[in-house]
mmCIF file as gemmi writes it, N, C-alpha and C atoms, coordinates in Angstrom:
data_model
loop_
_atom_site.group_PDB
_atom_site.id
_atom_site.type_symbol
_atom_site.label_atom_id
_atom_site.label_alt_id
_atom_site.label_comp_id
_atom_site.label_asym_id
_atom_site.label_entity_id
_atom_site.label_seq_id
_atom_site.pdbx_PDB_ins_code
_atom_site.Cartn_x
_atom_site.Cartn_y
_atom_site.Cartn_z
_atom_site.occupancy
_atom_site.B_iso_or_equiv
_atom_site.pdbx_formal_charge
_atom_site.auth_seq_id
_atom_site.auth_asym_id
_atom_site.pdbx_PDB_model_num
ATOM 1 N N . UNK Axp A 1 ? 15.193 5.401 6.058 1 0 ? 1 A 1
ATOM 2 C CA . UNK Axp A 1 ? 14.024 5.721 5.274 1 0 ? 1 A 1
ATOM 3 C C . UNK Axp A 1 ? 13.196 4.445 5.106 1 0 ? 1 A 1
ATOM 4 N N . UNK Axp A 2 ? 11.834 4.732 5.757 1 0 ? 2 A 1
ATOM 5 C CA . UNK Axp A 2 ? 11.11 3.134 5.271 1 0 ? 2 A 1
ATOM 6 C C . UNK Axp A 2 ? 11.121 2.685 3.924 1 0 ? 2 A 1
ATOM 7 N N . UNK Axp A 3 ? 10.775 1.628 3.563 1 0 ? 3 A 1
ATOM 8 C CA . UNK Axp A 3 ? 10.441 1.285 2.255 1 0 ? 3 A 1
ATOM 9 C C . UNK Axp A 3 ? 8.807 1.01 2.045 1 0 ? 3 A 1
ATOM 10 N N . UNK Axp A 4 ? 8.299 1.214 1.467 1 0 ? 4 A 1
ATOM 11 C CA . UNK Axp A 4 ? 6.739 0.734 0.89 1 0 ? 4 A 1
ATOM 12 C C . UNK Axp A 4 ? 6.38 0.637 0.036 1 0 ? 4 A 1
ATOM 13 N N . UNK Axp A 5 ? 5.869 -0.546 -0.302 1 0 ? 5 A 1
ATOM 14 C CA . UNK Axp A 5 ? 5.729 -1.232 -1.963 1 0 ? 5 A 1
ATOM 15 C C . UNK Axp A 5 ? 3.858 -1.102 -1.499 1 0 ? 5 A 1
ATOM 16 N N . UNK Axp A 6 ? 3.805 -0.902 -3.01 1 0 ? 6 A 1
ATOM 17 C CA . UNK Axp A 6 ? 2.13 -0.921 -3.17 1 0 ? 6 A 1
ATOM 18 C C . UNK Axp A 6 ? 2.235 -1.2 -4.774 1 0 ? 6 A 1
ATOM 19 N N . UNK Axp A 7 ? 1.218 -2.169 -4.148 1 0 ? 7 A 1
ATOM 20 C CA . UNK Axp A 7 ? 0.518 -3.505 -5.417 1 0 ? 7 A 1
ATOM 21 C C . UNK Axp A 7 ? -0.763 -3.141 -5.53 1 0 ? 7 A 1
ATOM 22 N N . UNK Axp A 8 ? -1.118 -4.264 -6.56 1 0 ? 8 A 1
ATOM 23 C CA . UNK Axp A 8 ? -2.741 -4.743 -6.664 1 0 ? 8 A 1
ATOM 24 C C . UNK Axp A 8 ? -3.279 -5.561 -5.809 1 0 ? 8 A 1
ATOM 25 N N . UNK Axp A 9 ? -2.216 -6.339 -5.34 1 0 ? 9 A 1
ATOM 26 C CA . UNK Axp A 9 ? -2.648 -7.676 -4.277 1 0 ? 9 A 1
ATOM 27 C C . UNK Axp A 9 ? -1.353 -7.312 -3.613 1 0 ? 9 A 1
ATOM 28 N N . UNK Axp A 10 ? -1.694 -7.905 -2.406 1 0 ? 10 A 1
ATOM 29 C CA . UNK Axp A 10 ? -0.388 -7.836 -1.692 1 0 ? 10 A 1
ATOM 30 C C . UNK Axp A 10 ? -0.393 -9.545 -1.224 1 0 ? 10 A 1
ATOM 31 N N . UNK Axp A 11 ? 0.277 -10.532 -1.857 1 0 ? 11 A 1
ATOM 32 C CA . UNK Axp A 11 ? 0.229 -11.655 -1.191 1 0 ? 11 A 1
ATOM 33 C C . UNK Axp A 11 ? 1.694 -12.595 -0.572 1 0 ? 11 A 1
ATOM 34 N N . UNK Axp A 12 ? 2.212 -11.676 0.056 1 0 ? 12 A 1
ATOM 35 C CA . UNK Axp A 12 ? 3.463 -12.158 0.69 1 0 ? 12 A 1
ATOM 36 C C . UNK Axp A 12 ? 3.158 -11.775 2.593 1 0 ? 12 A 1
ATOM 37 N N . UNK Axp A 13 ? 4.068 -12.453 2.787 1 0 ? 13 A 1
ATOM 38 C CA . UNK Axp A 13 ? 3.868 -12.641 4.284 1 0 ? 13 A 1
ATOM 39 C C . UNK Axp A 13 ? 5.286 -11.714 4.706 1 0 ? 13 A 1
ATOM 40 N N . UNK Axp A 14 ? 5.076 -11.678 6.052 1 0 ? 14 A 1
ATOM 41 C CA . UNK Axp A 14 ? 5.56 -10.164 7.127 1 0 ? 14 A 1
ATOM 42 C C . UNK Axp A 14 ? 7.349 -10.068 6.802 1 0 ? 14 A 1
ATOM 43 N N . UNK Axp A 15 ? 7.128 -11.559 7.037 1 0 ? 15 A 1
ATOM 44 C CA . UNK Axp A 15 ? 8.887 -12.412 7.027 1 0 ? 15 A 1
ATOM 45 C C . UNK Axp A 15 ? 9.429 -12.039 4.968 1 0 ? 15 A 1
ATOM 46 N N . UNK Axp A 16 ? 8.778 -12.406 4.845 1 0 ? 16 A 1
ATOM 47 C CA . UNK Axp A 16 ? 8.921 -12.376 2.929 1 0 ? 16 A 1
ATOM 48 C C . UNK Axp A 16 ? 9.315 -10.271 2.924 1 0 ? 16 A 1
ATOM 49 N N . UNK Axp A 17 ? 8.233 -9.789 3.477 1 0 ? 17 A 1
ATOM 50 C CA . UNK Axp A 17 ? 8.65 -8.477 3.669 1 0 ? 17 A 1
ATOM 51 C C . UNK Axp A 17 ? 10.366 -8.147 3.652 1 0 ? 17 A 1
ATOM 52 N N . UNK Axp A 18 ? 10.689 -8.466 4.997 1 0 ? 18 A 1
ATOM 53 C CA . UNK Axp A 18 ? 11.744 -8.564 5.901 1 0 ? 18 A 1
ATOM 54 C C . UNK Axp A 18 ? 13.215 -8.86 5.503 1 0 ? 18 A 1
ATOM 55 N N . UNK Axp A 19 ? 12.447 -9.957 4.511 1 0 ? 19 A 1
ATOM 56 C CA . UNK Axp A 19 ? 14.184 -10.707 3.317 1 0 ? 19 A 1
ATOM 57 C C . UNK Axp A 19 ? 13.877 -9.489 2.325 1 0 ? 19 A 1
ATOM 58 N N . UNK Axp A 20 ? 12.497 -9.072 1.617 1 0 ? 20 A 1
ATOM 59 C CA . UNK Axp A 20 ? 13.021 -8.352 0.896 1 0 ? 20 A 1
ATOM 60 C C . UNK Axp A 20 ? 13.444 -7.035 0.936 1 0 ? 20 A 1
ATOM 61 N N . UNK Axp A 21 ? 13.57 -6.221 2.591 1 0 ? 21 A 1
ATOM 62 C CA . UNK Axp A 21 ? 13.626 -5.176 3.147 1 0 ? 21 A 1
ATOM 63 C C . UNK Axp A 21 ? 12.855 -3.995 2.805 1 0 ? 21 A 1
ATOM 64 N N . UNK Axp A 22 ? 11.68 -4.931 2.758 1 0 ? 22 A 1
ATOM 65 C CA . UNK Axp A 22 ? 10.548 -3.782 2.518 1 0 ? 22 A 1
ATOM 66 C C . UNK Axp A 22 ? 9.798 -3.616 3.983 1 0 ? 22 A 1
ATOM 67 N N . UNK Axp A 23 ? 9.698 -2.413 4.512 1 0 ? 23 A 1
ATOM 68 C CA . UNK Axp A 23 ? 9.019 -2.329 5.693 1 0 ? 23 A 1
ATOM 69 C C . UNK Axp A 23 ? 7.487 -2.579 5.517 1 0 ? 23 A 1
ATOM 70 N N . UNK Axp A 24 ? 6.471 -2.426 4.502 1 0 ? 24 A 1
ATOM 71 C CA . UNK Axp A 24 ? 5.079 -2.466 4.706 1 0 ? 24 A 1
ATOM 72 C C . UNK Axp A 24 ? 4.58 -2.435 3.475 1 0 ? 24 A 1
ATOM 73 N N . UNK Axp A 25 ? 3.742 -3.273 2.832 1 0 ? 25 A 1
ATOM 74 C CA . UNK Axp A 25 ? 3.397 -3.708 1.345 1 0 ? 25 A 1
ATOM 75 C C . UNK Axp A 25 ? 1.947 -3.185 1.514 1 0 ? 25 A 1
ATOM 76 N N . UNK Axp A 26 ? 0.722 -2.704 0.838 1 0 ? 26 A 1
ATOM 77 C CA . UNK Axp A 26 ? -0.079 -2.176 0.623 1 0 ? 26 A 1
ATOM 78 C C . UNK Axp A 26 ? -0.608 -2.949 -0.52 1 0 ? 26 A 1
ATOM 79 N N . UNK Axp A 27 ? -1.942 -3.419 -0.647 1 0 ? 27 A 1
ATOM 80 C CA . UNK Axp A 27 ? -2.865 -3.575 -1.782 1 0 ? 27 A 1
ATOM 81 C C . UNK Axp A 27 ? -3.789 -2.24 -1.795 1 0 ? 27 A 1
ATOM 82 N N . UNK Axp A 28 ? -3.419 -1.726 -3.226 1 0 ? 28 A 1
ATOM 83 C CA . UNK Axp A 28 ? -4.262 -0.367 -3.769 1 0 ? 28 A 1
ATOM 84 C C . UNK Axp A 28 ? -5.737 -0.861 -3.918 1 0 ? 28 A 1
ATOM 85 N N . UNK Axp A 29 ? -5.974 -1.924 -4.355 1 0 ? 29 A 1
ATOM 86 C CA . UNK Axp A 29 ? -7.079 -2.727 -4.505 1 0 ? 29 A 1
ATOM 87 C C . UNK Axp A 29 ? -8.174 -2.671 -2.967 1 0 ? 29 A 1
ATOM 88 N N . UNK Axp A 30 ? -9.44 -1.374 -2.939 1 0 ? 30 A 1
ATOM 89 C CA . UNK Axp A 30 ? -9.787 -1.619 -1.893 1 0 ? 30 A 1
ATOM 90 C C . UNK Axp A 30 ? -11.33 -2.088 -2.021 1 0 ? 30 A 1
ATOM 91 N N . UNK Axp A 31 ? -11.689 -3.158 -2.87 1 0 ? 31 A 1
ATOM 92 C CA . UNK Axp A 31 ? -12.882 -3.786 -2.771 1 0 ? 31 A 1
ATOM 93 C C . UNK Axp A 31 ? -12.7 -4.948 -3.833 1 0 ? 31 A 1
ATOM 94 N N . UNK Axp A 32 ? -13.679 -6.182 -3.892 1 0 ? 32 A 1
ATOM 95 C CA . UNK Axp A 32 ? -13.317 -6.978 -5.263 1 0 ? 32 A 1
ATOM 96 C C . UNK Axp A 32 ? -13.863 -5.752 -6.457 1 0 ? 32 A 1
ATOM 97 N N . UNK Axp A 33 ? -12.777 -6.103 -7.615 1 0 ? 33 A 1
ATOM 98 C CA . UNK Axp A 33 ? -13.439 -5.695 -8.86 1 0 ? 33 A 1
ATOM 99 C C . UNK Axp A 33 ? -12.612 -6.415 -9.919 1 0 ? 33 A 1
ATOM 100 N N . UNK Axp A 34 ? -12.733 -6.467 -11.075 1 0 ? 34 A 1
ATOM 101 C CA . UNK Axp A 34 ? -12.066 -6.954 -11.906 1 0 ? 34 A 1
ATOM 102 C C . UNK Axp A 34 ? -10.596 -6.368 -12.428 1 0 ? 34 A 1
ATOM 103 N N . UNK Axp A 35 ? -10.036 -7.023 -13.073 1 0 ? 35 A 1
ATOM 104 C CA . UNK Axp A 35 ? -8.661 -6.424 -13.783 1 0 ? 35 A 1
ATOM 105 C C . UNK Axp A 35 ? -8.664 -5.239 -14.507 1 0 ? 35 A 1
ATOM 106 N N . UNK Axp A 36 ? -9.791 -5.295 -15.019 1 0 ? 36 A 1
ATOM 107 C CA . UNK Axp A 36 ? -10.063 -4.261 -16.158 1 0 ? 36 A 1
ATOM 108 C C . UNK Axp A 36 ? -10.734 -2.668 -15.004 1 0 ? 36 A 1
ATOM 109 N N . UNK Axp A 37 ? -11.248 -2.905 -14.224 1 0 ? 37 A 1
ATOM 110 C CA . UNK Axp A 37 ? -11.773 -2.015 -13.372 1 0 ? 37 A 1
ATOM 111 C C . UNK Axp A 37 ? -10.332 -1.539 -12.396 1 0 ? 37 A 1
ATOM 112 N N . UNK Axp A 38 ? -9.241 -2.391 -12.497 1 0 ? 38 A 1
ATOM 113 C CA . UNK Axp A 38 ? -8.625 -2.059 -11.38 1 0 ? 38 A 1
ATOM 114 C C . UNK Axp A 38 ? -7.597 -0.928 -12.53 1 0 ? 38 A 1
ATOM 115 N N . UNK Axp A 39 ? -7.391 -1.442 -13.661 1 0 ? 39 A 1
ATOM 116 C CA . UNK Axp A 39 ? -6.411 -0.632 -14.288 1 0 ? 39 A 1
ATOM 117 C C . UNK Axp A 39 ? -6.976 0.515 -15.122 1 0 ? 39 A 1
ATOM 118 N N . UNK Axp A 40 ? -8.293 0.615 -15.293 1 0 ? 40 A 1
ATOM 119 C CA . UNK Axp A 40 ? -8.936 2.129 -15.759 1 0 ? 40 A 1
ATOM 120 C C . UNK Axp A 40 ? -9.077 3.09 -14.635 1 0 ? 40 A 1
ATOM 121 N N . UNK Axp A 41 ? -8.661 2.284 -13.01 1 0 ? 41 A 1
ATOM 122 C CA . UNK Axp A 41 ? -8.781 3.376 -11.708 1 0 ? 41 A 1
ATOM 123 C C . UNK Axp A 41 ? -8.012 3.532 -10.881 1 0 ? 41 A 1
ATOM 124 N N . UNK Axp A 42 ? -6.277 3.103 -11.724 1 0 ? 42 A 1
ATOM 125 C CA . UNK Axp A 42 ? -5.177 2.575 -10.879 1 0 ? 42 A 1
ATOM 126 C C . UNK Axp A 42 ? -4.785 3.641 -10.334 1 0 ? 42 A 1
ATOM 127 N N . UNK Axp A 43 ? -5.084 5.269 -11.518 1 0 ? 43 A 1
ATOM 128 C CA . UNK Axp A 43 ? -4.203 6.213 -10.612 1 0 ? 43 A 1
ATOM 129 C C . UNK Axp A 43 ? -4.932 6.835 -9.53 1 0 ? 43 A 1
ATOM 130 N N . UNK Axp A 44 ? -6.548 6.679 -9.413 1 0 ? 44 A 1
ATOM 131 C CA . UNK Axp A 44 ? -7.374 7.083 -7.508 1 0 ? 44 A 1
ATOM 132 C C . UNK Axp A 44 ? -6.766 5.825 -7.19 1 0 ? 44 A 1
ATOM 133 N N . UNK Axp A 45 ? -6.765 4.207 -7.413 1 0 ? 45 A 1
ATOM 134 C CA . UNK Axp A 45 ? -6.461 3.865 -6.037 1 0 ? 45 A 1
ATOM 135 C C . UNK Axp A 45 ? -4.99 3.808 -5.649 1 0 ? 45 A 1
ATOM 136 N N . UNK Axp A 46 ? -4.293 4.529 -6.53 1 0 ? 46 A 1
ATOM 137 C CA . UNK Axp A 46 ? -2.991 4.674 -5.586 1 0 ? 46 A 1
ATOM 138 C C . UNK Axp A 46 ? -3.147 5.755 -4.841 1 0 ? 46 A 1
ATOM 139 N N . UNK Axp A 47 ? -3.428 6.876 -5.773 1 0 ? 47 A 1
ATOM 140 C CA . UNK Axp A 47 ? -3.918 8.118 -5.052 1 0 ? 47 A 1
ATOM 141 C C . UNK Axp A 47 ? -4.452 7.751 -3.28 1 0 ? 47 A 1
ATOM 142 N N . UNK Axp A 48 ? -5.578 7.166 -3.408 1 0 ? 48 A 1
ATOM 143 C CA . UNK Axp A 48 ? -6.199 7.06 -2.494 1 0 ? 48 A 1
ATOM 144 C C . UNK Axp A 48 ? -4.981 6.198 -1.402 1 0 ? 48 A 1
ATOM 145 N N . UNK Axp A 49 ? -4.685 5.017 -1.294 1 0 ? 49 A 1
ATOM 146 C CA . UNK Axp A 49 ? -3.674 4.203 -0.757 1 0 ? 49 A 1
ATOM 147 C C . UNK Axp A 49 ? -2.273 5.391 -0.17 1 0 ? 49 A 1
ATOM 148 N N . UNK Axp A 50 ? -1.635 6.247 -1.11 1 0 ? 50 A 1
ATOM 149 C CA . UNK Axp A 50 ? -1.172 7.185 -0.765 1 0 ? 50 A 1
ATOM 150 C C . UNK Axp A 50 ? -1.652 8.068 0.271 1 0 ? 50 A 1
ATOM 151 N N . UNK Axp A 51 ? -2.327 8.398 0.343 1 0 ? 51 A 1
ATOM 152 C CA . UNK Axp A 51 ? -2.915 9.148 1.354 1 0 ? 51 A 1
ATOM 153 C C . UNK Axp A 51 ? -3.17 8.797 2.565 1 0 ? 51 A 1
ATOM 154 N N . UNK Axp A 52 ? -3.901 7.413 2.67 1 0 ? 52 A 1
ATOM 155 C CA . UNK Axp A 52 ? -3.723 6.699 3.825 1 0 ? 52 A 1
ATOM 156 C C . UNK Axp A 52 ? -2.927 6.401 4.468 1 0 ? 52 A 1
ATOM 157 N N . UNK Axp A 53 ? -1.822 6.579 3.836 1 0 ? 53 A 1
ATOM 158 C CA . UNK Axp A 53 ? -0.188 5.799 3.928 1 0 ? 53 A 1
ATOM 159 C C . UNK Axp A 53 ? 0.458 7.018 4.79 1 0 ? 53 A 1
ATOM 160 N N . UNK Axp A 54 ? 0.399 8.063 4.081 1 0 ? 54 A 1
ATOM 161 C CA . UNK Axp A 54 ? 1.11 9.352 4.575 1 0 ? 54 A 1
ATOM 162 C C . UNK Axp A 54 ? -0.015 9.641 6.072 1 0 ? 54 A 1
ATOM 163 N N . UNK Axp A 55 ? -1.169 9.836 5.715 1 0 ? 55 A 1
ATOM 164 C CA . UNK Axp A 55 ? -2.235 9.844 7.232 1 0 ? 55 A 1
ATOM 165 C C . UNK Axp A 55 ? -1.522 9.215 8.309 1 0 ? 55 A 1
ATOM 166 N N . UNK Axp A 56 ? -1.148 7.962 7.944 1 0 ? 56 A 1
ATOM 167 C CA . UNK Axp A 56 ? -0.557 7.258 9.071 1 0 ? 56 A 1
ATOM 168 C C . UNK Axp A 56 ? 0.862 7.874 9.402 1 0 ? 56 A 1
ATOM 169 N N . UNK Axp A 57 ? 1.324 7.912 8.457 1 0 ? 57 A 1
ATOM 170 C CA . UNK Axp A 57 ? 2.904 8.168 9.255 1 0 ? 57 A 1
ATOM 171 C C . UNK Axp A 57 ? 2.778 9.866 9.86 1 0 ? 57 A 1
ATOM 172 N N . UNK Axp A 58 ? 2.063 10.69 9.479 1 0 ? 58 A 1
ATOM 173 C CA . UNK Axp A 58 ? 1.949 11.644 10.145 1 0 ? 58 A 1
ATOM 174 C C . UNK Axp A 58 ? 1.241 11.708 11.132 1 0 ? 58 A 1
ATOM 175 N N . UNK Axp A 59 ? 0.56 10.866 11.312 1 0 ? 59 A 1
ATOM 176 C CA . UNK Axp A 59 ? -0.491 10.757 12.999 1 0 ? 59 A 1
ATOM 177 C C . UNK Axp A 59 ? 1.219 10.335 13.465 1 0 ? 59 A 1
ATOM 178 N N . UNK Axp A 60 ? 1.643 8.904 13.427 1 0 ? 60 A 1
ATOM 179 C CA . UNK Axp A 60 ? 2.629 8.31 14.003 1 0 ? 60 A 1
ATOM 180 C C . UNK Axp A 60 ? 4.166 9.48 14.496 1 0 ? 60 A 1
ATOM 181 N N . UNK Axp A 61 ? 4.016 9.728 13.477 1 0 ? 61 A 1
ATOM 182 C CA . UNK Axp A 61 ? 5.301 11.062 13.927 1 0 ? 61 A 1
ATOM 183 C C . UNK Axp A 61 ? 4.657 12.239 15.042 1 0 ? 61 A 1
ATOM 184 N N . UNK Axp A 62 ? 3.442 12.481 15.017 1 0 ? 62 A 1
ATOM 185 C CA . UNK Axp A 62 ? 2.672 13.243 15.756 1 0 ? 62 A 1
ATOM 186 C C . UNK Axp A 62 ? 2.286 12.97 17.053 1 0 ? 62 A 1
ATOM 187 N N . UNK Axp A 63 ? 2.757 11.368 17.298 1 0 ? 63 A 1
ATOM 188 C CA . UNK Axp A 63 ? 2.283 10.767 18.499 1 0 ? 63 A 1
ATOM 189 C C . UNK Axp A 63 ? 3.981 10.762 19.156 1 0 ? 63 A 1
ATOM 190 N N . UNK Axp A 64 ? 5.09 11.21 18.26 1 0 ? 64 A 1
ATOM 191 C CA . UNK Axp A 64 ? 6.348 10.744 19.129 1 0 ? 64 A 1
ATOM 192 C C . UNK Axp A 64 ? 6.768 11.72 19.996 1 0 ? 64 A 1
């Protein structure tokens, strides 16, 4: 089962992933805005990030 972490920032590198056996880290954060803007709209941009997330793995399973 993959793992996928989704943040506000995603600021770790591929390898940092890898030790922490997370397959693919996500920032929900999809434009600058402030702190206060990010946490009155945290549940669309997970929402949104979710969706993209699943888009992909179902194209990807669709391509095997």
């Amino acid at each position: 089962m993959p793992v996928v972490a989704l943040a506000g920032k995603v600021d770790i590198i591929a390898t940092e992933n890898k030790r922490l056996n997370i397959d693919a880290a996500f920032s929900i954060v999809n434009a600058p805005m402030s702190l206060t803007d990010a946490l009155n709209n945290v549940g669309k941009l997970i929402e949104n990030t979710t969706t993209n997330i699943v888009s992909l793995w179902i194209s990807n399973k669709a391509s095997e």
